[in-house]
N, C-alpha and C positions, 0 to 999 in steps of 0.2 A: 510422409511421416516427419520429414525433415522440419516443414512449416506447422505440420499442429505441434510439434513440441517447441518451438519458437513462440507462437502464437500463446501456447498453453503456460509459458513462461514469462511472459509480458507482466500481466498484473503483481507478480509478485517482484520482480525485477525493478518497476515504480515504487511497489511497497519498502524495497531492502534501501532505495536511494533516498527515498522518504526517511527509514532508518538510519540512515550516514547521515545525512543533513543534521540530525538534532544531536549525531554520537559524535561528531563531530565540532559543536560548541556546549557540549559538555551537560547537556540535559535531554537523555536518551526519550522518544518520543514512545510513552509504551502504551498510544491511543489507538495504534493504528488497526487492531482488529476491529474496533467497535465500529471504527470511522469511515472501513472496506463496505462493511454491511449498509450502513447511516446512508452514506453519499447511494451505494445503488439503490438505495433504495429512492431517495430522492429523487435522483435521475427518472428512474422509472414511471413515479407519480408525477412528475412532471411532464412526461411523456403525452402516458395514458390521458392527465384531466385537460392537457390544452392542446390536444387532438392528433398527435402522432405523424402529421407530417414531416418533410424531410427540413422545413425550415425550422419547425418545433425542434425537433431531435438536436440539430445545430445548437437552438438556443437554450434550451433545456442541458447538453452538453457544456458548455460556455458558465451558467448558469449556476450547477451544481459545483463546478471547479473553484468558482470565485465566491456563490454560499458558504463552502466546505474551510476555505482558508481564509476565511473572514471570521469564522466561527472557530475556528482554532485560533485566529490573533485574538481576539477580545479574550480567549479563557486566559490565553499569554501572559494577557497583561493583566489579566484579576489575578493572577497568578505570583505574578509582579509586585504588585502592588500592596498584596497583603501577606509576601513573603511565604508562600505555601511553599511544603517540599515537591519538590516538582513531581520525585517518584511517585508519591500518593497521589498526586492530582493527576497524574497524567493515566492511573489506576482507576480514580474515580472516574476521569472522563471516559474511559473505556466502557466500565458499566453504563455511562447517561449513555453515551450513546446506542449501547445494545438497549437498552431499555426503550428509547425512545424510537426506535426502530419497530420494536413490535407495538407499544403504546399508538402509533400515528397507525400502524398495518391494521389496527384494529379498529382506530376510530374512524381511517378511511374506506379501508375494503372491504370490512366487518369480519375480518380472517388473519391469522397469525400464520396463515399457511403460505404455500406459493399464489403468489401473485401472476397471471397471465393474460393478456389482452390482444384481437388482432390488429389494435392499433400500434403493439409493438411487437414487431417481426420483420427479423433479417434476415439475409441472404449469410450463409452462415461461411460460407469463401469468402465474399468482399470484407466481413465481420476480422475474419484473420490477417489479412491483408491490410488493411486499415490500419488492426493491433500491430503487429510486426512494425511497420510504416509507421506509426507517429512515434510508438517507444522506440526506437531506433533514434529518430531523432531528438526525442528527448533526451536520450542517456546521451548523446555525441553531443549535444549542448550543454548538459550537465557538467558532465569530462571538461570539455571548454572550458566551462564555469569557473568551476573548483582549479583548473590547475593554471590557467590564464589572465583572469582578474583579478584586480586587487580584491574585490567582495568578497572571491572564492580563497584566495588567502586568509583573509580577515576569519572568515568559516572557519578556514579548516584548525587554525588556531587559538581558537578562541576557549576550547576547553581544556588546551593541552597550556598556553603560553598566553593567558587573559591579560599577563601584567604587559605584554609587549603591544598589545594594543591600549594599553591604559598611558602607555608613554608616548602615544604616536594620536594620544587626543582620540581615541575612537574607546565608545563604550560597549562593553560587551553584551551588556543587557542588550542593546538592540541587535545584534546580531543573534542572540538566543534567539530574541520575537523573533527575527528571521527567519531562522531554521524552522523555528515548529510551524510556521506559518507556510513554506515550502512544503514539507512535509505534510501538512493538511493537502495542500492541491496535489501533490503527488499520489497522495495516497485518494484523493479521490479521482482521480484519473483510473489508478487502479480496482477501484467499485465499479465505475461505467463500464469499463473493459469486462469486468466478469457479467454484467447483466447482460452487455450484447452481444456475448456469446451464445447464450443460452437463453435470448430471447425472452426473457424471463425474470421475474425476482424471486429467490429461493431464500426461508430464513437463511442465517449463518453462510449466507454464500461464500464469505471470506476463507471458510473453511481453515484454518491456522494459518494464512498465510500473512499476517500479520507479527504472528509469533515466529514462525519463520525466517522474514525476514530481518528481523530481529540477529537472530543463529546464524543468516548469513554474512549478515556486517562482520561479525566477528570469527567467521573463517576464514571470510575475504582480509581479514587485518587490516580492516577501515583503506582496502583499496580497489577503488572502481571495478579493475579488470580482475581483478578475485573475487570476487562479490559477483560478478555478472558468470564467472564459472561455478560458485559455488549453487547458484540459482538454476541454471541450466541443469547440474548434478542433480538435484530439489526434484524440477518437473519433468526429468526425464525419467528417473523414477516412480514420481507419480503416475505419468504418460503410461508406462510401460506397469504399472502396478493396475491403472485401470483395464488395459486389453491382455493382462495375459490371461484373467481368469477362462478369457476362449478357448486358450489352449490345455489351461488343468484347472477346469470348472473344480475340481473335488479341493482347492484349498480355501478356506473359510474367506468372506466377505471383508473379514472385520480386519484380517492381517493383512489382505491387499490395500485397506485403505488406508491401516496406518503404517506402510510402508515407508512411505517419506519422512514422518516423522521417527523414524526407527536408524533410518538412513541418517538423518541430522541429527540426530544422537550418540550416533554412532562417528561421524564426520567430527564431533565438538570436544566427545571423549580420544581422540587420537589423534585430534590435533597439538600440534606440539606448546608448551606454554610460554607465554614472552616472558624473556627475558628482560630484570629490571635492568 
């Protein structure tokens, strides 16, 4: 039980650090639901059309991490460039990318439905093990990151203290591109994660956890190790919202599933408010 709710917790736990990275230089990344769905689904079609073996999977992994944050720096810097508010574009991008998600589902598989193939199918223990094992090491490298290097300084203040890197010769605008551009590959890390679990591409797979993790930055109080309990709180709920209906089938569908969001509602309204 221990490992699926670990496991079932991974993709969101990318997602919420994906989250810190852009809330952290001061332009919150509010793409990351569209970009959950976008990338697995990417992932997946890359799978399936260039033949599903274990070196394909490699690079079709590889692949979609560095498509996904290449395509979040260039919106960055149109971004940039032509002074948009970041809130609205980062809204807009949200929709392109749901849109473009079923748009490509269509014109390639001729279906907006789920997507399945025996060219993609895993072993659904090594699948958790794998999950567990590399976001592990991602977030310990993360932590590193942010509290270690100068970069992770630079980050972490840049939305709170822009004018102390403006006097030390470092501009902030690049650190923004950073962040969102982090946060693109995080958060497509987080889409792979959910397709190979489930073997599968399923519309909406993201299933809120892009909004989610959003809610958990800010339980966590923009820090790592709160953010990573607030998250575990998240799917273990969820975990236990999916299997209890075994035990009292008679409580409707619709309240097990929005449990977690009920939970993070409930977590946001009684968390206490900062003091200025």
């Amino acid at each position: 039980m221990l490992i699926d709710i670990l496991s079932f917790s991974c993709p969101l736990l990318l997602c919420s650090f994906a989250a810190l990275f852009s809330e952290y230089a001061g332009s919150l990344a509010l793409f990351l639901e569209g970009l959950v769905s976008f990338s697995a689904f990417v992932f997946f079609t890359l799978c399936v059309k260039l033949g599903g073996t274990m070196p394909v999977v490699f690079a079709a992994f590889v692949i979609t991490i560095i498509l996904m944050a290449l395509t979040v720096f260039l919106f960055i810097l149109l971004i940039q460039k032509f002074k948009a508010h970041k809130f609205i574009a980062g809204t807009a991008m949200n929709l392109l990318f749901t849109a473009l998600t079923s748009a490509f589902s269509s014109m390639i598989f001729k279906t907006r439905g789920v997507l399945t193939s025996p060219l993609f199918s895993f072993d659904v223990t090594s699948v958790k093990i794998f999950t567990i094992v590399i976001t592990v090491l991602i977030t310990a490298l993360s932590i590193v990151f942010l509290a270690k290097t100068r970069t992770g300084l630079y980050l972490r203040i840049t939305g709170s203290d822009s004018n102390v890197l403006i006097a030390k010769g470092v501009d902030p605008l690049w650190i923004r591109i950073l962040s969102w551009t982090m946060a693109g590959a995080f958060t497509a890390l987080s889409g792979i994660l959910l397709t190979l679990r489930i073997s599968s591409f399923v519309p909406n797979i993201s299933s809120g956890r892009g909004w989610m993790a959003l809610a958990a930055v800010f339980l966590g109080n923009k820090k790592p190790v709160r953010l990573l309990i607030a998250v575990i709180i998240f799917c273990a709920t969820d975990y236990f919202g999916v299997h209890i209906q075994n035990l009292f089938p008679s409580i409707p569908t619709a309240v097990l599933l929005s449990l977690p969001y009920i939970v993070a509602l409930g977590m946001v309204a009684c968390s206490p408010a900062k003091k200025s």
